[in-house]
N, C-alpha and C positions, 0 to 999 in steps of 0.2 A: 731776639730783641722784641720788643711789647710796647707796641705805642697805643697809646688812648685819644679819640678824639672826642672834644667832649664840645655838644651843638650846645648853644645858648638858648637858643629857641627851642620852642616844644614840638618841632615839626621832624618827627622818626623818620619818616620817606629822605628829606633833607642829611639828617645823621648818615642814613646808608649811604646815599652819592657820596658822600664826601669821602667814608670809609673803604667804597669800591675805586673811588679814584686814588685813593693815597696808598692800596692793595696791587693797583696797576705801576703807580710809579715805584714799588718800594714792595717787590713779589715775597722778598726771604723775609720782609718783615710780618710779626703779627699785630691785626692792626684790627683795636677794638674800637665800638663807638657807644657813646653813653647823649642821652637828650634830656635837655635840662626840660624836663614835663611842666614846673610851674613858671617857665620862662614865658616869654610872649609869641607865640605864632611867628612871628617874624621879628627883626630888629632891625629898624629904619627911623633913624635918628634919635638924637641922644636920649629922649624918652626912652626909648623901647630899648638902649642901654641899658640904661641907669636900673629900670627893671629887671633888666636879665641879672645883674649881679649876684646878688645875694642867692637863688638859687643856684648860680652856677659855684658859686664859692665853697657853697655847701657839698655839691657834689666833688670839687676839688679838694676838699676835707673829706674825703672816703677814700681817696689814691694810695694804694697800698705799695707795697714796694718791690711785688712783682713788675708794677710799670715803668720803663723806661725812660721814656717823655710820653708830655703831657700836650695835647696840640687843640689850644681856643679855635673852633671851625667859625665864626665870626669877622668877617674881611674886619671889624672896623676896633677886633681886640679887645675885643668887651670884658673887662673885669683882669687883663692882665696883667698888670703891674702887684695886683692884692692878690691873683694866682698863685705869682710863683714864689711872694714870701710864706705861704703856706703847704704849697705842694713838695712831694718830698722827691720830687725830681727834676730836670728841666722842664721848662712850660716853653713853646713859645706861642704864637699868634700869627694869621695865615697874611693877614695883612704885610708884619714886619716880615715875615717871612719874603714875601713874594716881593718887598722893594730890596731887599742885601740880595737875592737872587739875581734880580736886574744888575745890581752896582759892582755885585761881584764879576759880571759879565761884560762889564764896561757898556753898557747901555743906559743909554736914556730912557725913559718908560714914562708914558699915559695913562691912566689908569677908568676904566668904563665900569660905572658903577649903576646902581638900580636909581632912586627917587634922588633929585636934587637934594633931600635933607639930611643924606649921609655925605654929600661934598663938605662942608664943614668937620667934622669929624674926622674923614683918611688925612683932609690937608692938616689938620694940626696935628695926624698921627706922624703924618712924613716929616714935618720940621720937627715934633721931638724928637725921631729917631734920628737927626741929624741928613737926612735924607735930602733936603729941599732940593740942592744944586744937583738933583738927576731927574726932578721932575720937569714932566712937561704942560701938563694941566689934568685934572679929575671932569670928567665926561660922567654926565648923568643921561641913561641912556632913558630913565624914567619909564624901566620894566619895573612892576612890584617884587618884591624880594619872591614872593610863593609864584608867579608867574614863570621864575627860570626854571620849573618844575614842566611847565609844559614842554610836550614832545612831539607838537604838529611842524614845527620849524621854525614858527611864527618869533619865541623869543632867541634861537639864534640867530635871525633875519633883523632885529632888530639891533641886536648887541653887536654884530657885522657891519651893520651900516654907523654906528655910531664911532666903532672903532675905525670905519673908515674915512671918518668926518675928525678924530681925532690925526689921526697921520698923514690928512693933507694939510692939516695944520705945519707940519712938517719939523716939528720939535721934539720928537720923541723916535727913538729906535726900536721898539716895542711896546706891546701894550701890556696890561696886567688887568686879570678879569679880578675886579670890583666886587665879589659875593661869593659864600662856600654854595651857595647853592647853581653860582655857574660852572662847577669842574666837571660837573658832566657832561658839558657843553662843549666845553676845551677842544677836544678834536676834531669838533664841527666845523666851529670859529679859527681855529689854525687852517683848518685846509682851505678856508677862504680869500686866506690874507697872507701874503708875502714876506711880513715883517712877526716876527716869534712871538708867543703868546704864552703868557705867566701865569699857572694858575696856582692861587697861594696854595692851596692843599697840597698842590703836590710838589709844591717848593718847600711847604714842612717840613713834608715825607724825608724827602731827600736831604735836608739840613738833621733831620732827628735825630741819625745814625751818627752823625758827626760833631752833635754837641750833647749827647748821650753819656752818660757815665759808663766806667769800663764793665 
């Protein structure tokens, strides 16, 4: 099986974590990754959407039919609803992915995300996808998207502490990391925190196989 992930942003470092994490969750898979290069450095709020489209779409018009699924590395699903009436396989999106992971688990879920100006965007992504009645509130942990790249500790000390300001809130059973570019992070922030930790990549992964054509 052959999955594609394809980053919205122009940031190649960003493609490979996500590729290396979705490799780890999902070893028998082959798991390529593609960077939309005239996308924008990062995508933090619906600007930086709305931008990434059109190259990302472009590149989802080259998907050949050696690939399997298609997986938007983008928590906030950028461009996928016009994805996957064009791709020639399934698409999904790490976002939707990582809230039916939680729902599927009979969990509640939190979700800790980078700048305050992508909390509007996951909330209206979860009431489309019918999602609301499992949320517990979107936490802006206001790391910048290219910051979850750092590897001093300093942003999972941050994402830790917000997820823990999240779950004394006491409305959620989990949390779900808010950014492809925090899955490399994922095992750090689990082993800090007592309540399980989502990270859409590689809630993909593991869904890919499963809504895969034969």
């Amino acid at each position: 099986m052959r999955v594609l992930i394809i980053n919205p942003n122009s940031t190649d470092s960003m493609t490979q974590s996500m590729v290396e994490a979705a490799r780890v969750a999902e070893p028998d898979i082959d798991v390529l990754g593609w960077t939309s290069h005239d996308g924008p450095p990062a995508i933090q709020g619906p600007e930086d959407g709305a931008a990434a489209v059109p190259p990302l779409l472009d590149l989802v018009g080259r998907v050949g039919a050696e690939i399997d699924c298609v997986i938007i590395g983008c928590f906030d699903d950028t461009g996928l609803d016009d994805a996957r009436r064009i791709a020639p396989c399934p698409v999904i999106g790490i976002g939707q992915a990582a809230f039916h992971m939680s729902a599927l688990r009979g969990m509640r879920f939190s979700v800790v995300t980078t700048l305050s100006v992508s909390v509007p965007v996951i909330e209206e992504n979860i009431e489309r996808y019918g999602m609301g009645g499992f949320l517990g509130r979107v936490h802006a942990s206001e790391l910048p998207v290219l910051e979850t790249e750092d590897q001093s500790g300093s942003a999972t000390g941050r994402i830790v502490q917000t997820s823990r300001d999240a779950i004394a809130e006491g409305n959620c059973d989990c949390i779900i990391l808010g950014c492809g570019g925090m899955s490399h992070l994922a095992p750090g922030i689990q082993r800090e925190l007592a309540q399980p930790v989502i990270d859409g990549v590689t809630a993909a992964a593991r869904l890919a196989r499963a809504i895969s054509r034969d």
